[in-house]
GUMI-608074 format. One record per residue (C-alpha): residue number from 0; residue in three letters; x, y, z. Coordinates in nm, 2 decimals, always signed. Layout:
! residues N
[NUM, 'ALA', [X, Y, Z]];
...
! end
This chain:
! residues 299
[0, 'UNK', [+2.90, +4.95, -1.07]];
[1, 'UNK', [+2.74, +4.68, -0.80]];
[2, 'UNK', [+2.78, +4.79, -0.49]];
[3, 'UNK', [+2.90, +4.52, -0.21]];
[4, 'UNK', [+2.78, +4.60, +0.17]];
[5, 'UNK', [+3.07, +4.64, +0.44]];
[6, 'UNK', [+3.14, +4.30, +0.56]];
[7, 'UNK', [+3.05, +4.19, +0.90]];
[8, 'UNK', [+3.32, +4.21, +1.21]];
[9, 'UNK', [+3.27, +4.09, +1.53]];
[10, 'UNK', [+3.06, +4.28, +1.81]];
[11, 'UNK', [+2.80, +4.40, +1.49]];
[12, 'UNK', [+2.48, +4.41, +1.49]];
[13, 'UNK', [+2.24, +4.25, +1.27]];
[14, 'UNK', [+1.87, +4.15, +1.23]];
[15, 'UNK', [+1.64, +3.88, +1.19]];
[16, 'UNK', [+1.31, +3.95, +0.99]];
[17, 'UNK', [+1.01, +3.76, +0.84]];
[18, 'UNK', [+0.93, +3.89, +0.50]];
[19, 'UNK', [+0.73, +3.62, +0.41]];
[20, 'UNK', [+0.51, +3.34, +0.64]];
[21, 'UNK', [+0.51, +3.32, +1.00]];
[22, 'UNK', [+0.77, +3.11, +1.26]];
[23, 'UNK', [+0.63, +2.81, +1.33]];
[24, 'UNK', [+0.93, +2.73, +1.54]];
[25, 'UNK', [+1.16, +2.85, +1.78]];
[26, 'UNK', [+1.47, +3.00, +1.59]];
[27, 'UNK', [+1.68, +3.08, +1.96]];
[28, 'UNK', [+1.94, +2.77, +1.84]];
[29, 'UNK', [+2.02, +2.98, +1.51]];
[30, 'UNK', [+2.05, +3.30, +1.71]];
[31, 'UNK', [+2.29, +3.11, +1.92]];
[32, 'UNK', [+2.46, +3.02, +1.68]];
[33, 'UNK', [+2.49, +3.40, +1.51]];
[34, 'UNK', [+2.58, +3.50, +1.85]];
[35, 'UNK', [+2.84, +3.27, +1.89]];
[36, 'UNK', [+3.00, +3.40, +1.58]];
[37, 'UNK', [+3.02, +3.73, +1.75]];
[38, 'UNK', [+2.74, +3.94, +1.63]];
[39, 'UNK', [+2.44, +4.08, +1.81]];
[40, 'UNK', [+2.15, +3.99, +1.72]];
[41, 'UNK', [+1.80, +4.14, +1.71]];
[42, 'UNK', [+1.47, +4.04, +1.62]];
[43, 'UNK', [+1.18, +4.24, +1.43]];
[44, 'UNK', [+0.84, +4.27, +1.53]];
[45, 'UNK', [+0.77, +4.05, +1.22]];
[46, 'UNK', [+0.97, +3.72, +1.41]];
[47, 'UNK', [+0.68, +3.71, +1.63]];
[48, 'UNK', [+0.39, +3.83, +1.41]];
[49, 'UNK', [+0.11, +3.58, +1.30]];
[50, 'UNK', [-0.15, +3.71, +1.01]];
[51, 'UNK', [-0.30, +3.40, +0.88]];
[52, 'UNK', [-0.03, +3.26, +0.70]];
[53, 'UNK', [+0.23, +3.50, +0.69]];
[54, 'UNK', [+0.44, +3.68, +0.94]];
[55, 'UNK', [+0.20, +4.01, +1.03]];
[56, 'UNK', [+0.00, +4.16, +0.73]];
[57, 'UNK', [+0.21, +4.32, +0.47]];
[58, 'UNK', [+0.20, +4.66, +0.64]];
[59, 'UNK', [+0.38, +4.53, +0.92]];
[60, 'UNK', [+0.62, +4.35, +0.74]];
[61, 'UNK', [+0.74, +4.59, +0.52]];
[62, 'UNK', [+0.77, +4.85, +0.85]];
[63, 'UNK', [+0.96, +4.58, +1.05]];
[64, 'UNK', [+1.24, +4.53, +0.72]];
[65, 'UNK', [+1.21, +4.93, +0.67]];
[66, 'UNK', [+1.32, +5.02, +1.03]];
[67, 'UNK', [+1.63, +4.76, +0.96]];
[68, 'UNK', [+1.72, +4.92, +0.63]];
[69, 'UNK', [+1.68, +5.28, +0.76]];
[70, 'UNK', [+1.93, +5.21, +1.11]];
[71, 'UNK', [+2.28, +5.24, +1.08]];
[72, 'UNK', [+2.39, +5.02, +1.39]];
[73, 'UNK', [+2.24, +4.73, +1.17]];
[74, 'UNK', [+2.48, +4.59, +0.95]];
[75, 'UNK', [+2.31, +4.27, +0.81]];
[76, 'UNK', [+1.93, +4.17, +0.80]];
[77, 'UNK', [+1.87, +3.80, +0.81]];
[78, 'UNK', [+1.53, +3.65, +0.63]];
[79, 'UNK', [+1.44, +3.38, +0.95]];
[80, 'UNK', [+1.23, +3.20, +0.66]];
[81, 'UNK', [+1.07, +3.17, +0.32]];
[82, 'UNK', [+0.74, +3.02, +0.21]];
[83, 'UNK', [+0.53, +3.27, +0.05]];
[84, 'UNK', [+0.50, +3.70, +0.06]];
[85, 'UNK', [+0.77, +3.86, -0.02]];
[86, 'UNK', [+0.70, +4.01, -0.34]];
[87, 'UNK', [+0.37, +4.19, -0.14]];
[88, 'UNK', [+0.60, +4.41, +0.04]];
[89, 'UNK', [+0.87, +4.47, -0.19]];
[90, 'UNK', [+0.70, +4.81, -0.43]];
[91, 'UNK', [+0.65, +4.90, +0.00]];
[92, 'UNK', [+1.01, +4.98, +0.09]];
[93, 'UNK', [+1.15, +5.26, +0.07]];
[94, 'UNK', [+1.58, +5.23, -0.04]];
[95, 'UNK', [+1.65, +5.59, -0.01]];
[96, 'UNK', [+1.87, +5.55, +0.31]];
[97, 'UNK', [+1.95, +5.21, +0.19]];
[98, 'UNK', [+2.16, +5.28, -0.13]];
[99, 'UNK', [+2.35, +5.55, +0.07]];
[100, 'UNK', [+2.47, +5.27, +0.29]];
[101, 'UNK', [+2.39, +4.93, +0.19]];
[102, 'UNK', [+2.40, +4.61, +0.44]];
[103, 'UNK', [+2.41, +4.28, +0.37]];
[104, 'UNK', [+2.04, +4.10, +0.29]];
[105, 'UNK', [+2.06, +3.69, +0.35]];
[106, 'UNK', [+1.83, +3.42, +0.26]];
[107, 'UNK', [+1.70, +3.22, -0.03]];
[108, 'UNK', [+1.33, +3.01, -0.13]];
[109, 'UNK', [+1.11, +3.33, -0.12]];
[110, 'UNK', [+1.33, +3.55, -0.01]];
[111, 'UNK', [+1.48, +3.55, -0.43]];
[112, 'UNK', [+1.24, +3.80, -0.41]];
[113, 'UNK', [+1.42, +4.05, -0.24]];
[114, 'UNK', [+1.73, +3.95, -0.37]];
[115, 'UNK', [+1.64, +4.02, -0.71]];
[116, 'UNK', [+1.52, +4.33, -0.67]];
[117, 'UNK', [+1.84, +4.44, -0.49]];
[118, 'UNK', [+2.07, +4.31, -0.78]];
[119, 'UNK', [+1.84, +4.47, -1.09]];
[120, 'UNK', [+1.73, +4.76, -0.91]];
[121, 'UNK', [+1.99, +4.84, -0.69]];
[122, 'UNK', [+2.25, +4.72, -0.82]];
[123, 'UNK', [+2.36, +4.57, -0.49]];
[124, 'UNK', [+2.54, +4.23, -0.38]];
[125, 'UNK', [+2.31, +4.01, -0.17]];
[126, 'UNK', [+2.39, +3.67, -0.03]];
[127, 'UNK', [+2.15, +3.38, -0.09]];
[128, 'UNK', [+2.23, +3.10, +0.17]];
[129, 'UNK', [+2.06, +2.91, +0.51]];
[130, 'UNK', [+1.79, +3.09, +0.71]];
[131, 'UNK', [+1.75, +3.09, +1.10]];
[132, 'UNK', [+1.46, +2.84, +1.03]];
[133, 'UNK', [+1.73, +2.57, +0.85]];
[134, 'UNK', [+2.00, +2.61, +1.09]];
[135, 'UNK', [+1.93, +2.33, +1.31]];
[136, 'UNK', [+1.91, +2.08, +1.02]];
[137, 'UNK', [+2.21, +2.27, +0.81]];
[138, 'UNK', [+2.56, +2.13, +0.77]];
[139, 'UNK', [+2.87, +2.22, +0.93]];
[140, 'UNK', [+2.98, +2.35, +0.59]];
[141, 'UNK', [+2.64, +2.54, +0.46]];
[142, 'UNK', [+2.66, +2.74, +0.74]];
[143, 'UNK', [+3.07, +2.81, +0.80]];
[144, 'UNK', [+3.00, +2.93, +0.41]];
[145, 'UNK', [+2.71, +3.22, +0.53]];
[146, 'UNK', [+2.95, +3.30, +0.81]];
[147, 'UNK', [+3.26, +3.34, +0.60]];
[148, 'UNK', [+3.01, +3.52, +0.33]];
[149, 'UNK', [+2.88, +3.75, +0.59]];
[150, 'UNK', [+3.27, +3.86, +0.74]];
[151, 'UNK', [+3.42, +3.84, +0.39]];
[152, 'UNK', [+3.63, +3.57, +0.41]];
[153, 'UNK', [+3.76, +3.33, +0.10]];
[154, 'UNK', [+3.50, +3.10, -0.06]];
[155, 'UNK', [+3.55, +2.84, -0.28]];
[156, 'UNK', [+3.33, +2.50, -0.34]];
[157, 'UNK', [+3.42, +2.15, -0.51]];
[158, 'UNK', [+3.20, +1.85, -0.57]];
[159, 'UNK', [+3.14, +1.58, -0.77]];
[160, 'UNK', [+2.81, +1.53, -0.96]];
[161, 'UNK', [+2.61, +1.24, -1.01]];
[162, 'UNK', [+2.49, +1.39, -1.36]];
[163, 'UNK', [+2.72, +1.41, -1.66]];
[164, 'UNK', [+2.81, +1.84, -1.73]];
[165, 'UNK', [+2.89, +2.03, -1.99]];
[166, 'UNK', [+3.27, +2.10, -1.89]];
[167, 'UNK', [+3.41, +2.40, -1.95]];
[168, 'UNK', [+3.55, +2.75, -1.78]];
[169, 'UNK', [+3.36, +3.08, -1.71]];
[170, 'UNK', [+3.41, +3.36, -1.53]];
[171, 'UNK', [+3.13, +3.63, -1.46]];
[172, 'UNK', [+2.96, +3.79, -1.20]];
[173, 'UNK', [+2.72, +3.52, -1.00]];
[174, 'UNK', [+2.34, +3.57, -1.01]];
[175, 'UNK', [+2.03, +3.32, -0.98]];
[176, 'UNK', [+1.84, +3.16, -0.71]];
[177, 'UNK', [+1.45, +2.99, -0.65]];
[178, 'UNK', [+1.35, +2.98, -1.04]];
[179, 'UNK', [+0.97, +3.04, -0.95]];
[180, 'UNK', [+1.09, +3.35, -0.80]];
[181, 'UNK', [+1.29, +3.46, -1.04]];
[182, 'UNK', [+1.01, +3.39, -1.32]];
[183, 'UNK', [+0.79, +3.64, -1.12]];
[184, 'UNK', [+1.06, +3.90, -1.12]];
[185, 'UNK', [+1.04, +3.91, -1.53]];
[186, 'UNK', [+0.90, +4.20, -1.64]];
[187, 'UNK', [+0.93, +4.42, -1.34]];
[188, 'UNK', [+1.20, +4.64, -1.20]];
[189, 'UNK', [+1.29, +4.37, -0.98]];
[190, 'UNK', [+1.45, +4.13, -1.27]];
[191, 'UNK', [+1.77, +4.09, -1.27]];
[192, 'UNK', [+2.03, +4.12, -1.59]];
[193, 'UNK', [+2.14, +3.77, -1.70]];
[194, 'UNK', [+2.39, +3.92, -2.01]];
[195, 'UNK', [+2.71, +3.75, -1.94]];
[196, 'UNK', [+2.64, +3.59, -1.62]];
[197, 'UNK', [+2.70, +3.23, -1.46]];
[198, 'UNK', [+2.31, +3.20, -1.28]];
[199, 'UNK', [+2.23, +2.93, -1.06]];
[200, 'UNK', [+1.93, +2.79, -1.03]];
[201, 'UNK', [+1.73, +2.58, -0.73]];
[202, 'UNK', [+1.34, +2.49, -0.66]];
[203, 'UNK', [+1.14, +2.25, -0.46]];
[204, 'UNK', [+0.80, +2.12, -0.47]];
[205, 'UNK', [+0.72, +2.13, -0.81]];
[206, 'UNK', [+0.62, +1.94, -1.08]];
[207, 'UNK', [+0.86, +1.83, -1.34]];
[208, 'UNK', [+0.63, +2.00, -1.62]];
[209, 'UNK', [+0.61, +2.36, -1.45]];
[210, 'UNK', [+1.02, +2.31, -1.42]];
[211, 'UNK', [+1.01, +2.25, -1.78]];
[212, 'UNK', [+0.78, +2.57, -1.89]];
[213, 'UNK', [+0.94, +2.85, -1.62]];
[214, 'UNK', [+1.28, +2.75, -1.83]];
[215, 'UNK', [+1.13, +2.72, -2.15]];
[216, 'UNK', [+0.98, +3.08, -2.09]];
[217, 'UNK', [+1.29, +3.22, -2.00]];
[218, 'UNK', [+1.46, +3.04, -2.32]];
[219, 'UNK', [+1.18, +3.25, -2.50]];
[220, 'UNK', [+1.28, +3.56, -2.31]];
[221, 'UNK', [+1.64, +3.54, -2.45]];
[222, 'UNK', [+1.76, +3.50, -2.10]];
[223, 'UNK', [+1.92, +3.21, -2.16]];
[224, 'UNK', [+2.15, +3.27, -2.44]];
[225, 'UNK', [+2.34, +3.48, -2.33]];
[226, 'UNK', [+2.52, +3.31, -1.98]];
[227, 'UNK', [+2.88, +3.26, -1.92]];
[228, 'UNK', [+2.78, +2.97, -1.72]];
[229, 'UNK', [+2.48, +2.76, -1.57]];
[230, 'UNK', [+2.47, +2.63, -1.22]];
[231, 'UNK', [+2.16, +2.37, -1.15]];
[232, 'UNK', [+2.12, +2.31, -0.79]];
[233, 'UNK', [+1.88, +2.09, -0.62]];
[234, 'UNK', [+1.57, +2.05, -0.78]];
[235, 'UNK', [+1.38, +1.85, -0.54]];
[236, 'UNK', [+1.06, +1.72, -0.36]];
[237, 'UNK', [+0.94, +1.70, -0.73]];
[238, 'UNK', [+0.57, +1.63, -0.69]];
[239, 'UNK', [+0.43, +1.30, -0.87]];
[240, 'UNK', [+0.22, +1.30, -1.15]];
[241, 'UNK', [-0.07, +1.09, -1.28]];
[242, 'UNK', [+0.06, +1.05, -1.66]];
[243, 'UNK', [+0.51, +1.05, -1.63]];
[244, 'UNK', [+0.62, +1.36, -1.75]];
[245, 'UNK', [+0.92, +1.15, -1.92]];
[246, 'UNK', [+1.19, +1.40, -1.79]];
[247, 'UNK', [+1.37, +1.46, -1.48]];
[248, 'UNK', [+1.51, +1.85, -1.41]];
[249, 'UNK', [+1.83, +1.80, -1.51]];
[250, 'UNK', [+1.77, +1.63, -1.82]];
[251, 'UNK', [+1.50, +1.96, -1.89]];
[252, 'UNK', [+1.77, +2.19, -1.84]];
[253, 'UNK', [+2.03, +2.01, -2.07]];
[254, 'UNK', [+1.76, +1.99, -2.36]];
[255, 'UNK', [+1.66, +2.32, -2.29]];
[256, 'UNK', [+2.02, +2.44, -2.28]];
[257, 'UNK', [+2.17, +2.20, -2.58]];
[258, 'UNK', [+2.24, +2.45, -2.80]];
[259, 'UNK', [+2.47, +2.70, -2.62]];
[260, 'UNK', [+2.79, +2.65, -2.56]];
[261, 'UNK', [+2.82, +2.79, -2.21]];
[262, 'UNK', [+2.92, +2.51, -1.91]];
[263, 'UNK', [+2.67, +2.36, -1.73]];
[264, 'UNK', [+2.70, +2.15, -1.39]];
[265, 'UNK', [+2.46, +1.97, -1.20]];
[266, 'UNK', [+2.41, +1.89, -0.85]];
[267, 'UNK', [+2.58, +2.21, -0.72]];
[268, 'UNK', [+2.48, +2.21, -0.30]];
[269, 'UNK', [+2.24, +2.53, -0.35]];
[270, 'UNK', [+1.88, +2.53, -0.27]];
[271, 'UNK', [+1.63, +2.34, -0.04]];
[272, 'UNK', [+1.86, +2.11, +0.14]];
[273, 'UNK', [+2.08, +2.02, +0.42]];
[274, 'UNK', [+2.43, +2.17, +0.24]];
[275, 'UNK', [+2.28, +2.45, +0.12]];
[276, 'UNK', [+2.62, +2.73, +0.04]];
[277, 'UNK', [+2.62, +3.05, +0.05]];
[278, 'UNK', [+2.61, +3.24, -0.27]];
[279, 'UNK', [+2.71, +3.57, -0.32]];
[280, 'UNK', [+2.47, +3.72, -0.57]];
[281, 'UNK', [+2.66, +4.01, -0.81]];
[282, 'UNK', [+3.02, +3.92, -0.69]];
[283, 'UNK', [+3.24, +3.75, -0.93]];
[284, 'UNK', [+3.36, +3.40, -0.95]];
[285, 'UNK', [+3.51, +3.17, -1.17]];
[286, 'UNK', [+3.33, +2.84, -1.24]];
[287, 'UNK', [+3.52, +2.53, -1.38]];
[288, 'UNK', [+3.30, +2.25, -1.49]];
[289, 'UNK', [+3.50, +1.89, -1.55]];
[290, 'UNK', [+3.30, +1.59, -1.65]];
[291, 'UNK', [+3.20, +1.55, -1.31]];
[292, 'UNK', [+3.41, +1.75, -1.11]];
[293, 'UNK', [+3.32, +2.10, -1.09]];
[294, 'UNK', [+3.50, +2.38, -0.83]];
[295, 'UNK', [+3.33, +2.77, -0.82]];
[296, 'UNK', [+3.55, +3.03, -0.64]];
[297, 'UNK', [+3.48, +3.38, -0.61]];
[298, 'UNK', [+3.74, +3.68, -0.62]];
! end
């Protein structure tokens, strides 16, 4: 049974953490934001932690999330950013106190890391969607989709892609999220179950070859054949190569994916961009995939 964290009302309070690198920037215009949506909101040691690269050494990181999962009053716990670290601190936290009462977890990019481990460990919903970092450069509709994630409100998408599907219809419960992050995850207790599920898939900076042998490696893993449904979302700020590798993303995945029978749909607005929407990672939704139109909506 997959648990799903009380949704947020207003007057809660949630928290801001850095699991991974450091702030570079003020994030005060995304706590404005949260704020203005009702919730009180308060920031871990980790916001304001510098360690070389990352957000305090892991120690501190993983006491800054632990003193969020272990308080009551805190009903959410926002990732302010990505980059690189989380999986350091993850074997770290303790989910004792946790599992008795879980909260909702936000973010994506690194942060799959976490998210992961909640869904095959815990067994617990998660929501992958914009970080305080993003929200200045977000759209209207990414973030009114965290929001209505976060309070529990209806969520459907629709959009047309640029890059022919595979139509069809499937209904399952939603997993996915940075594919370097989730290729990390195989093999530990932090992988998630992909038997019968519609995952979704993002990345950025990478090269179109290490695209092509993360999926082919979870083809080999057999985590492939057995999806209701496949969501590809952005793939970009693909990094150039000396020698063409002859393939963009999307036509990887559809080779990689040609002989299953599940839908497929392209250009979904998840990952590393502007209209990045919120998905809700273990709850259910039904995912119909046209030619070019395709519409997900959870129930």
């Amino acid at each position: 049974m997959i648990k799903q964290p009380a949704h947020l009302k207003k007057g809660d309070k949630i928290a801001i953490v850095c699991p991974a690198n450091k702030l570079k920037n003020s994030i005060a215009p995304a706590i404005a934001i949260l704020e203005g949506w009702g919730l009180q909101v308060i920031t871990g040691k980790s916001v304001s932690a510098a360690h070389y690269q990352f957000a305090g050494d892991d120690n501190l990181r993983a006491a800054d999330i632990q003193s969020f999962l272990d308080d009551d009053s805190i009903k959410a716990i926002l990732a302010a950013r990505g980059g690189y670290g989380g999986i350091r601190i993850i074997d770290k936290l303790d989910f004792t106190k946790f599992n008795d009462n879980p909260k909702w977890i936000s973010g994506f990019s690194d942060t799959t890391a976490l998210l992961s481990h909640l869904m095959g460990a815990l067994q617990t919903q998660s929501i992958h969607g914009q970080m305080p970092v993003s929200f200045e450069k977000a759209t209207t509709g990414s973030l009114e989709s965290l929001r209505r994630a976060l309070f529990g409100e209806e969520i459907s998408y629709s959009y047309t892609s640029s890059f022919p599907n595979r139509s069809g219809q499937a209904e399952g419960i939603i997993i996915g999220g940075n594919l370097s992050l989730l290729v990390a995850m195989e093999g530990s207790v932090s992988a998630m179950d992909y038997s019968n599920k519609i995952l979704f898939l993002e990345d950025v900076g990478e090269y179109e070859y290490t695209i092509d042998r993360m999926l082919r490696m979870l083809k080999r893993s057999g985590k492939l054949a057995g999806l209701k449904g496949l969501i590809v979302g952005a793939f970009n700020e693909i990094k150039p190569e000396d020698t063409p590798f002859g393939q963009t993303p999307e036509e990887v995945v559809m080779e990689i994916v040609k002989e299953y029978d599940y839908p497929v749909c392209y250009n979904f607005p998840v990952g590393h961009i502007e209209d990045n929407r919120a998905m809700i990672i273990g709850r259910t939704a039904v995912l119909k995939v046209g030619d070019a139109d395709v519409s997900l909506s959870y129930k």
